[in-house]
N, C-alpha and C positions, 0 to 999 in steps of 0.2 A: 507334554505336547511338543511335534516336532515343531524346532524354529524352521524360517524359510526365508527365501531370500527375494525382494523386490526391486527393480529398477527402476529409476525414475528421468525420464528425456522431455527438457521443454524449450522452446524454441517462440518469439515473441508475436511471431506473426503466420498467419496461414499460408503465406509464399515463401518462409522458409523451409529450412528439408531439415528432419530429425537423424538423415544417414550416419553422420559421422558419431552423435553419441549412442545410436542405436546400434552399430558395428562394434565400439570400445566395448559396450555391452554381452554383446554378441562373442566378442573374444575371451569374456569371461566365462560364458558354459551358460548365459543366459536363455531362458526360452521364452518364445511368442509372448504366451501365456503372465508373463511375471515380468513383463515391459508395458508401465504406465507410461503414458504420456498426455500433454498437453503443446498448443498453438493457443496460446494467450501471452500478455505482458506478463513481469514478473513484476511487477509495483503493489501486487498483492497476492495471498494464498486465495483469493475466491477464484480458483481453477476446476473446473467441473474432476478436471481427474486427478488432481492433487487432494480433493476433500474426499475423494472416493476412498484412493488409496490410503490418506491417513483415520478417519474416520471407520474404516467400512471393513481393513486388508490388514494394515501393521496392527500386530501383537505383542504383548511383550517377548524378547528374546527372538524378536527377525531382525532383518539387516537390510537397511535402503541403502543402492547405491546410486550415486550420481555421478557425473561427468564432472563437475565442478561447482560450488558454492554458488553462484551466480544461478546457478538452473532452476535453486531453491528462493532465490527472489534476490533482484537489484538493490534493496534494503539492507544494508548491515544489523539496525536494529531488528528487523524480523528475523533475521537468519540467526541472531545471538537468540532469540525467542524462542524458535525453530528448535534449534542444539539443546535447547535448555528442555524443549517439552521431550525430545527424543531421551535425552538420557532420563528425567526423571520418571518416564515409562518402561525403560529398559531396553529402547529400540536402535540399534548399534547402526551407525551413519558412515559408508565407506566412500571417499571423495578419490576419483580417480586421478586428479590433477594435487591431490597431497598424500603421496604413499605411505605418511605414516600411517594413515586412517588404514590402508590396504594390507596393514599385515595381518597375518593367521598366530597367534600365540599360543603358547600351551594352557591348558586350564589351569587355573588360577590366579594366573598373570592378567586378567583383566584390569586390574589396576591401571597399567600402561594403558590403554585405551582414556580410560577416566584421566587420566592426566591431560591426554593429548584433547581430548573433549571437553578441559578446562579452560587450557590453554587457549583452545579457539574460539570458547567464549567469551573470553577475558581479552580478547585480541578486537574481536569484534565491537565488544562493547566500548572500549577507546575509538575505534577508530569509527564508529558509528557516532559520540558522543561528541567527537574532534571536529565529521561533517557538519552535524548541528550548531556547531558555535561558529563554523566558518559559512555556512547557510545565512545565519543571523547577525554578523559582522557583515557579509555582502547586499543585505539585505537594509542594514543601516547605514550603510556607506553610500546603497544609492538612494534612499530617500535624501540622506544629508544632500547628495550631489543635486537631487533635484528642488530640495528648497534653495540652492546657492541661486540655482537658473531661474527660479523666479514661480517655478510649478506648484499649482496647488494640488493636494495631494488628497487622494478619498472621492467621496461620489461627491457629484456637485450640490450645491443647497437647492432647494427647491422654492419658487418666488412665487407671488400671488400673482393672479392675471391681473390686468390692469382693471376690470371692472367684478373683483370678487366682493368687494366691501358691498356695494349694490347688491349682489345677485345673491352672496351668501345670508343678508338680510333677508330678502325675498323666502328664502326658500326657509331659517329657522323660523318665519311669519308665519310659514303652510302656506303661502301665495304658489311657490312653484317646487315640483318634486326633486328630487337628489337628483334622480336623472336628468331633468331640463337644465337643473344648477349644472351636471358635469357639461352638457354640451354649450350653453352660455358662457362659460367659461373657458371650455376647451382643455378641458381636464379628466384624468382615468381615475376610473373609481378610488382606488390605491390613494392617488395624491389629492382626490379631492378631500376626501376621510382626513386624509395627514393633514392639511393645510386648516382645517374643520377644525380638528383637534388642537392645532394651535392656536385657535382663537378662541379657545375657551380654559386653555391653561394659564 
């Protein structure tokens, strides 16, 4: 089966313009036709034409090109993900802003490829792994900072109205229903239930 070749241009928002990686594209001998694109975030693959294109288009033995890593999602660990699902289907990933990716070798020499396609996941996967601990350091740093100031931290407690002991009596009597109970009280179903619940644990 003939391999073939796809492109891929995505841009974050619908008031951007895809011109400039659709041009790089273009200089490569691309057509209409074999130019996917999306106008979504890249904070995930649910892109109507990224699931097309991988699900529906790439085969083993084709070649997606991109403009740059980032095209393929602002996530390092999805893009180490990404690399890892391309090569273990055999789908060759040419990144125009890392020329090694862009060379043509002779047959056999695909090894070279599989190295440089290590390397960038093994690159990714540090420096994806590196975010996450500096995410979660930052993360404990300003909690720390805001218990110094005084801040309680999490959803607030939830308090009985001042005439629930009454009213919640009334209503496990059968004198008055849940609903009367919630508006006597001035409470949404949610918290009356919750606060219900606590008086019986």
């Amino acid at each position: 089966m003939e391999s073939r070749t796809y492109y891929y241009a995505r841009v974050s928002s619908k008031e951007q313009k895809l011109d400039r990686q659709i041009a790089a594209f273009k200089a490569l001998g691309a057509q209409e036709r074999e130019i996917i694109t999306d106008k979504e975030s890249g904070k995930d693959f649910e892109r109507a034409g990224y699931q097309a294109l991988k699900h529906a288009m790439l085969r083993r033995g084709d070649t997606l090109v991109i403009k740059s890593l980032d095209r393929l999602s602002r996530n390092k660990c999805d893009i180490k993900n990404e690399l890892q699902y391309f090569r273990d289907n055999g789908i060759r990933l040419k990144v125009i802003d890392l020329p090694t990716t862009m060379m043509d070798l002779p047959k056999g020499q695909e090894w070279v490829f599989e190295m440089v396609n290590n390397i960038l996941i093994e690159v990714l996967g540090t420096i994806a792994e590196q975010e996450r601990t500096s995410i979660k350091r930052r993360q404990a740093e300003g909690i720390q900072a805001a218990k110094a100031k005084g801040k309680k931290l999490g959803r607030p407690a939830i308090t009985f109205p001042a005439n629930w002991n009454e009213v919640y009596s009334m209503w496990r009597a059968g004198q008055i229903t849940a609903k009367e109970a919630m508006a006597r009280t001035g409470t949404k179903r949610t918290s009356f239930y919750k606060l219900a619940g606590m008086m019986q644990s």
